[in-house]
C-alpha positions in Angstrom: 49.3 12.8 22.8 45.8 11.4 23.1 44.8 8.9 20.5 41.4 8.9 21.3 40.1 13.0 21.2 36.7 13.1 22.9 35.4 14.6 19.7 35.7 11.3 18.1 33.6 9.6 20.8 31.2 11.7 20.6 30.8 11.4 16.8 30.7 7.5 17.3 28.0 7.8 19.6 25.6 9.9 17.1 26.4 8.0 14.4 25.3 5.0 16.4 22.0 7.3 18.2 21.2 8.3 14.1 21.4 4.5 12.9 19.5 3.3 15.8 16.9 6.3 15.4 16.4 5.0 11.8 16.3 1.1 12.2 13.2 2.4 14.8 11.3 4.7 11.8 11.8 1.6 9.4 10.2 -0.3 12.1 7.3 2.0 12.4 6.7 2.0 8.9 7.4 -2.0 8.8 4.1 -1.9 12.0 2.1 0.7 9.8 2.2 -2.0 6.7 1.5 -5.0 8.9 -1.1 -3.2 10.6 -3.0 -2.5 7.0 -2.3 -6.1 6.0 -3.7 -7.8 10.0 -7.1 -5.3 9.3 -7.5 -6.8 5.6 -7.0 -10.3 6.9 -9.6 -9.5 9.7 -12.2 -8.3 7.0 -11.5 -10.9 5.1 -12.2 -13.5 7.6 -15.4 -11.3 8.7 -16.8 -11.5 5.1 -15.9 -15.2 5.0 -17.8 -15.2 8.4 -21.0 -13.1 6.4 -21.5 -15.7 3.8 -21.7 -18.8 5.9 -24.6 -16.8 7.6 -26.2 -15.6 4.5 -25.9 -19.1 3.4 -27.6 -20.4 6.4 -30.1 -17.8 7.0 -31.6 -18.1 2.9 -31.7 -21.7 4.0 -28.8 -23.1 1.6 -27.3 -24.8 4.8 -28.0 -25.8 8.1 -27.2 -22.7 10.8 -25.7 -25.6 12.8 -22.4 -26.4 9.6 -22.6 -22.5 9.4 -21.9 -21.8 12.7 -19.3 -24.4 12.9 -17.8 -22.7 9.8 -18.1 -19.4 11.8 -13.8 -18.6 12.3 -12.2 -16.3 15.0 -8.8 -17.5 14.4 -7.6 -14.4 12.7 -9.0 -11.9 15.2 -8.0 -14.4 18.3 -4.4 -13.8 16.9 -4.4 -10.4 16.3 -6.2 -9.6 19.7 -3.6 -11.5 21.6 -0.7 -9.4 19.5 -2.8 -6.0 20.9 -3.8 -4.8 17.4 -6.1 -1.6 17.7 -9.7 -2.4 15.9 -9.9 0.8 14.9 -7.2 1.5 12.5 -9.9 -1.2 10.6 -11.9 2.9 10.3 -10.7 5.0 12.5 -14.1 7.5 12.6 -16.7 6.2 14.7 -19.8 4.9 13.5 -22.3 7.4 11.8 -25.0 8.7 13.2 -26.4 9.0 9.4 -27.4 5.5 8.9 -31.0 5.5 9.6 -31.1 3.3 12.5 -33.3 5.2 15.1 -35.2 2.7 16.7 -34.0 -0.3 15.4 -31.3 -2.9 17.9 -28.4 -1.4 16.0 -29.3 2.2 17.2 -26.8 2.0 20.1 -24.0 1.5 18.1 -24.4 5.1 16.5 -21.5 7.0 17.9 -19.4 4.1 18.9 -15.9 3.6 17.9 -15.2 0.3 15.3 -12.9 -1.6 17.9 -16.3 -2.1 20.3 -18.4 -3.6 17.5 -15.6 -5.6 16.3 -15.2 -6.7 19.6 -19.1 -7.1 20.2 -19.1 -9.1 16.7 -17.0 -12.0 18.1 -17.9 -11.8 21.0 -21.4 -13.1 19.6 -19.4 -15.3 17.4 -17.9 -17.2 20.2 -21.3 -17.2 22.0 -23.5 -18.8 19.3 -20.6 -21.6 18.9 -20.5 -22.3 22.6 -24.5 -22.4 22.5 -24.7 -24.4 19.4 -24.9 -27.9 21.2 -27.1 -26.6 24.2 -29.3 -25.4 21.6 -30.0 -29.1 20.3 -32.1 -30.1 23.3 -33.2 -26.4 23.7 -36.9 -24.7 22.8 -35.8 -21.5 24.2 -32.0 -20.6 23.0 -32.8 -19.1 19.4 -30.0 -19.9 17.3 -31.6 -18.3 14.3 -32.4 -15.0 16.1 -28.4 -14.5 17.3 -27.1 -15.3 13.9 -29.1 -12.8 11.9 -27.9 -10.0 15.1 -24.4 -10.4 14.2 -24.7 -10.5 10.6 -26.8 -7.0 10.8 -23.8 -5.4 13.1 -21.5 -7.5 10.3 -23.5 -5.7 7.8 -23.2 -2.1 9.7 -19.6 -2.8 10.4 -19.2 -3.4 6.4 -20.9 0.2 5.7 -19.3 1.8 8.1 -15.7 0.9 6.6 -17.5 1.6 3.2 -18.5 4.7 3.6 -15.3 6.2 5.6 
């Protein structure tokens, strides 16, 4: 007689398919809460980001300390670990802000991931340009740093106002 009845093998293998099926939801939901927690670290780091430019732009401090303040280290990370930008707000940006004519116009109808994106992008910019700047009558330091707070300040609203 067989001691091993093919029924029992195929038992073993989905019990072993079920367990492995549910290590892989608890994983999902393990992603979906690290997810949340990466976007509330990158907002965090973008508000830190806001102040040093309020700050420097009502003339409490130099725009050269806050740009070297300015941090990408949080959104360096989680770009390199392929986060999406847009679980940040998942809509795209509303048409209902009224900014018809104004530099931010374009970014009506765009999705949150390409003005993230654009924001540090303009982050890393101003810092590389900060020492050319020095010797420089025609890089305007003060010009870039109140464009990326204003898409700062849209990105803010946009999240806001879901």
């Amino acid at each position: 007689m067989n001691d091993n009845p093919v029924g029992t093998n195929v038992v073993i293998e989905v019990g072993s398919v079920i367990r492995e099926t549910r290590n892989s939801l608890i994983t999902v939901g393990e992603i979906k809460k690290r997810a949340k927690g990466d976007c509330r670290e990158l907002l965090k780091e973008i508000k830190e980001n806001s102040r040093y430019l309020w700050l420097a732009l009502d003339g409490h401090i130099s725009l050269a300390e806050a740009i070297a303040e300015l941090s990408s280290e949080v959104y360096d990370r989680l770009s390199s670990e392929g986060l999406d930008f847009n679980l940040v707000q998942k809509r795209k940006i509303s048409k209902k802000y009224k900014l018809k004519g104004t530099a931010l116009e374009y970014w009506q109808g765009k999705n949150t991931e390409a003005l993230v994106v654009n924001i540090y992008d303009k982050i890393s910019d101003i810092k590389h340009v900060l020492p050319l700047a020095e010797n420089s009558t025609k890089i305007r330091l003060r010009v870039r740093a109140i464009n990326i707070q204003k898409r700062i300040v849209l990105l803010l609203r946009h999240i806001r106002d879901g």
